[in-house]
C-alpha positions in Angstrom: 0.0 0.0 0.0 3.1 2.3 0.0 2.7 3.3 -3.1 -1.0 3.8 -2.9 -0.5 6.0 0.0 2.0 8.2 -1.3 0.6 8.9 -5.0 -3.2 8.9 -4.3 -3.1 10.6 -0.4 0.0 12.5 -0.2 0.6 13.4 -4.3 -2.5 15.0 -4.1 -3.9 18.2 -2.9 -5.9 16.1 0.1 -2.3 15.0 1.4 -0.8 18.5 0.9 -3.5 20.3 2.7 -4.0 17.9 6.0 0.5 18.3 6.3 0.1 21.9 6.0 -2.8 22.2 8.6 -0.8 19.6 11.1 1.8 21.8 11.0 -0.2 24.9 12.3 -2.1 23.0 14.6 0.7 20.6 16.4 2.4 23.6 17.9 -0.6 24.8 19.2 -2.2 22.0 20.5 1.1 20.2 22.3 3.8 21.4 24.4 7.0 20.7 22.2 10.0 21.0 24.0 12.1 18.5 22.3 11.5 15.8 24.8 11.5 12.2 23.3 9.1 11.0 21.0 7.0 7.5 19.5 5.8 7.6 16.3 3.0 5.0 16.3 1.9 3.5 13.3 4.8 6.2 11.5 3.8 5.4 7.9 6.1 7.1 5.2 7.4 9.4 7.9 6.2 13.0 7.4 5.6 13.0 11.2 8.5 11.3 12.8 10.9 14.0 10.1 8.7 17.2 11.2 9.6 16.3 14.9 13.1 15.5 14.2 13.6 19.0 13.0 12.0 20.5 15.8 14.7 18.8 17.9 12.9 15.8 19.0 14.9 12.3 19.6 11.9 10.4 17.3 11.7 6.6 17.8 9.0 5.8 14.4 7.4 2.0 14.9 5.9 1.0 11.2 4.7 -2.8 11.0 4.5 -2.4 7.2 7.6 -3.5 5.5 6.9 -1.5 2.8 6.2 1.6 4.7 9.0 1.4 6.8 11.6 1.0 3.5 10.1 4.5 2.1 10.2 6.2 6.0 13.8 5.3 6.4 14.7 7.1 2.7 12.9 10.1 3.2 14.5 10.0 7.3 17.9 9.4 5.8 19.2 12.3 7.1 17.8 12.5 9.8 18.8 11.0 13.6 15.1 9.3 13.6 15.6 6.2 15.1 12.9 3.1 13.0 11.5 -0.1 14.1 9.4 -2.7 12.5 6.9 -2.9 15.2 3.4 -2.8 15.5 1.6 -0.9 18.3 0.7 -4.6 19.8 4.4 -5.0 20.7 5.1 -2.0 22.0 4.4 -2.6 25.8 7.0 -5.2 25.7 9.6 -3.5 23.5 9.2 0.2 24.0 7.7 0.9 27.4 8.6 4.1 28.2 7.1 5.9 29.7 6.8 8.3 26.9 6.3 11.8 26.8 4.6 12.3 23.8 3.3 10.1 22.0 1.8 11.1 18.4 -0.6 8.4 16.9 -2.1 9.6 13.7 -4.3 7.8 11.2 -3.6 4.1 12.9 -6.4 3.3 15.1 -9.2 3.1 11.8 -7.1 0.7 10.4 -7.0 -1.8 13.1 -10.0 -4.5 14.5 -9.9 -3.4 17.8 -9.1 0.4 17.8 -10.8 0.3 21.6 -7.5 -1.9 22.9 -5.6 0.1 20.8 -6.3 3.1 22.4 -5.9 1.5 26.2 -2.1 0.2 24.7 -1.2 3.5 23.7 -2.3 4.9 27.3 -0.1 3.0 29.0 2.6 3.7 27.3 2.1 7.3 27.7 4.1 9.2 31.0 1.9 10.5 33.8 2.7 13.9 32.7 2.9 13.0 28.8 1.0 14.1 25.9 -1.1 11.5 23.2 -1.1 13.3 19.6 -4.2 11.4 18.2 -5.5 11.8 15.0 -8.5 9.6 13.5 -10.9 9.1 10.4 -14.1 10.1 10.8 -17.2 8.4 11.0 -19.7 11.1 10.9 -17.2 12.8 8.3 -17.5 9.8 6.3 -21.6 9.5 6.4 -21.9 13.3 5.7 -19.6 12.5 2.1 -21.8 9.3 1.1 -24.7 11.0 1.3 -23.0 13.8 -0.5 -21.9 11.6 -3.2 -25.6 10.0 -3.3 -25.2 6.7 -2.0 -28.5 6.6 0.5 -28.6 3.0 0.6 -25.4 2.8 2.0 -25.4 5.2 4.5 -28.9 4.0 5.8 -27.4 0.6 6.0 -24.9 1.6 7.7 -22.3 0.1 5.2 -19.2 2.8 5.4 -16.2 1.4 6.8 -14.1 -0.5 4.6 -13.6 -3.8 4.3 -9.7 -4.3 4.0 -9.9 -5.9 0.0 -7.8 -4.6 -2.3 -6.3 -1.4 -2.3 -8.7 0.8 -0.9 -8.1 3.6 1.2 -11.4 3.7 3.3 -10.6 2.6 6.4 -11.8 -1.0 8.1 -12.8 1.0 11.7 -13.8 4.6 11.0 -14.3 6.3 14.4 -16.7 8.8 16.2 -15.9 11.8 18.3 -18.1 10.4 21.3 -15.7 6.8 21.2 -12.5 9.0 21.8 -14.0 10.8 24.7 -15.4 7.3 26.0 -12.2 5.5 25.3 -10.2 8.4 27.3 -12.5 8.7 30.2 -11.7 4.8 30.7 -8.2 5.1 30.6 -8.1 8.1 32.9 -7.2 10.6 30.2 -9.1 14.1 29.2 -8.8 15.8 26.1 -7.7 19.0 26.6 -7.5 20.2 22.2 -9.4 19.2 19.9 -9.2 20.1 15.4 -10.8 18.7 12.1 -8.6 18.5 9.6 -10.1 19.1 6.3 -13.2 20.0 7.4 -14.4 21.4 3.9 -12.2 20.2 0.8 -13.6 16.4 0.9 -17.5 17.9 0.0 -16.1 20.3 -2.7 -17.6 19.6 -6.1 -14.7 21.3 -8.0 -11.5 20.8 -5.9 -8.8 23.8 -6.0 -7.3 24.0 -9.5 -4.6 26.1 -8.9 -2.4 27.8 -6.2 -4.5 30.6 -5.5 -7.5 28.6 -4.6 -5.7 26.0 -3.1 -4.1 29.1 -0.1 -7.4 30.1 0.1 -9.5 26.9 0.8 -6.2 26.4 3.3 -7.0 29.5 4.8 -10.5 29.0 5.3 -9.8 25.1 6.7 -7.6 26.4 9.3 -10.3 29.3 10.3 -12.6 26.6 10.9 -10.7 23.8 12.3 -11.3 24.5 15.4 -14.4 26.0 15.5 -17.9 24.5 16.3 -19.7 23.2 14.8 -17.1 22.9 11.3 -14.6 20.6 12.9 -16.7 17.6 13.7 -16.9 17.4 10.2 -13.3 16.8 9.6 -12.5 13.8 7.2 -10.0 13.8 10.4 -10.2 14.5 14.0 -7.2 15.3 15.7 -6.7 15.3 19.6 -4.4 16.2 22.2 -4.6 14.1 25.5 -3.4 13.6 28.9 -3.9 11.9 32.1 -6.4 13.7 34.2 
């Protein structure tokens, strides 16, 4: 899925705009003071290299072999430190604690994003910070219906169903799980974001570099604002122990 990921996500103007709004809304949202970081679920890398040059000592865990070999390229010259791990392993492997923790775009693609979400908390330091950023549910009903397919979204039939390559996730998640799912593992959220809260319903995407800064104005406006956000394709959290 390497490949998939980084022409049809990231070589496009959806991948452009949700790194471009990350890096507005990460300094805001966390305290970054170059303390140690895990990369969970790292991907290609963008992540794990923004921290790195923000001074961060980034440990990236990617399962994907694939993945992994494009992350450690694009990191090459970098002092990001990668492991073939999935977030399963990582109690046993790479305790911690951590003090931060970023997590983004993982926890739809797994079967059991609930024990996902309890592994990551106990990783996390008692004064740490959990960057987590997840695909939309309700983001991803509000698009069907856009798109006309009724019988799908009255049946309820939007996640995806891990065949082929497909980049709609197997375990789309809702803003009421996250705040569940911390409450049970004693954490709050203290920032919340959507990240393209508008350029997923367009009819006539941004054709050129004036319209793209302006519907990137206008998402980062919004992205933090009721009641725009919820409708990001992604929600992204900041979270800590109570």
């Amino acid at each position: 899925m390497a490949d998939k990921f980084a022409d049809s996500l990231y070589g496009r103007r959806r991948g452009e705009l949700r790194l471009a709004l990350l890096d507005r809304l990460l300094p805001e949202m966390l305290t970054l003071d170059g303390q140690p970081a895990l990369d969970v679920g790292g991907g290609l890398g963008q992540l794990s290299g923004w921290l790195a040059d923000r001074g961060h000592a980034v440990t990236l865990c990617e399962p994907a072999v694939d993945m992994l070999q494009r992350a450690r390229e694009t990191l090459a010259d970098t002092s990001v430190t990668s492991l073939p791990l999935p977030l399963q392993a990582l109690p046993e492997r790479l305790p911690g604690p951590w003090s931060l923790i970023t997590c983004h775009a993982v926890l739809e693609w797994m079967a059991d994003p609930r024990a996902a979400f309890a592994t990551l908390a106990r990783l996390l330091a008692p004064q740490g910070q959990l960057s987590l950023m997840v695909f939309n549910h309700d983001a991803l009903r509000f698009s069907n219906v856009v798109k006309g397919n009724l019988d799908r979204v009255l049946a309820d039939r939007l996640a995806g169903q891990g065949r082929r390559k497909r980049l709609t996730p197997i375990s789309p998640l809702r803003h009421d799980e996250i705040l569940a799912w911390a409450e049970e593992n004693g954490l709050v959220v203290t920032h919340c974001a959507g990240v393209r809260i508008f350029h997923d319903y367009l009819q006539h995407p941004p054709d050129s570099d004036e319209a793209y800064r302006k519907l990137l104005e206008l998402e980062w406006r919004h992205s933090r604002a009721e009641p725009h956000w919820r409708l990001g394709r992604y929600l992204l959290y900041t979270l800590r122990f109570v």
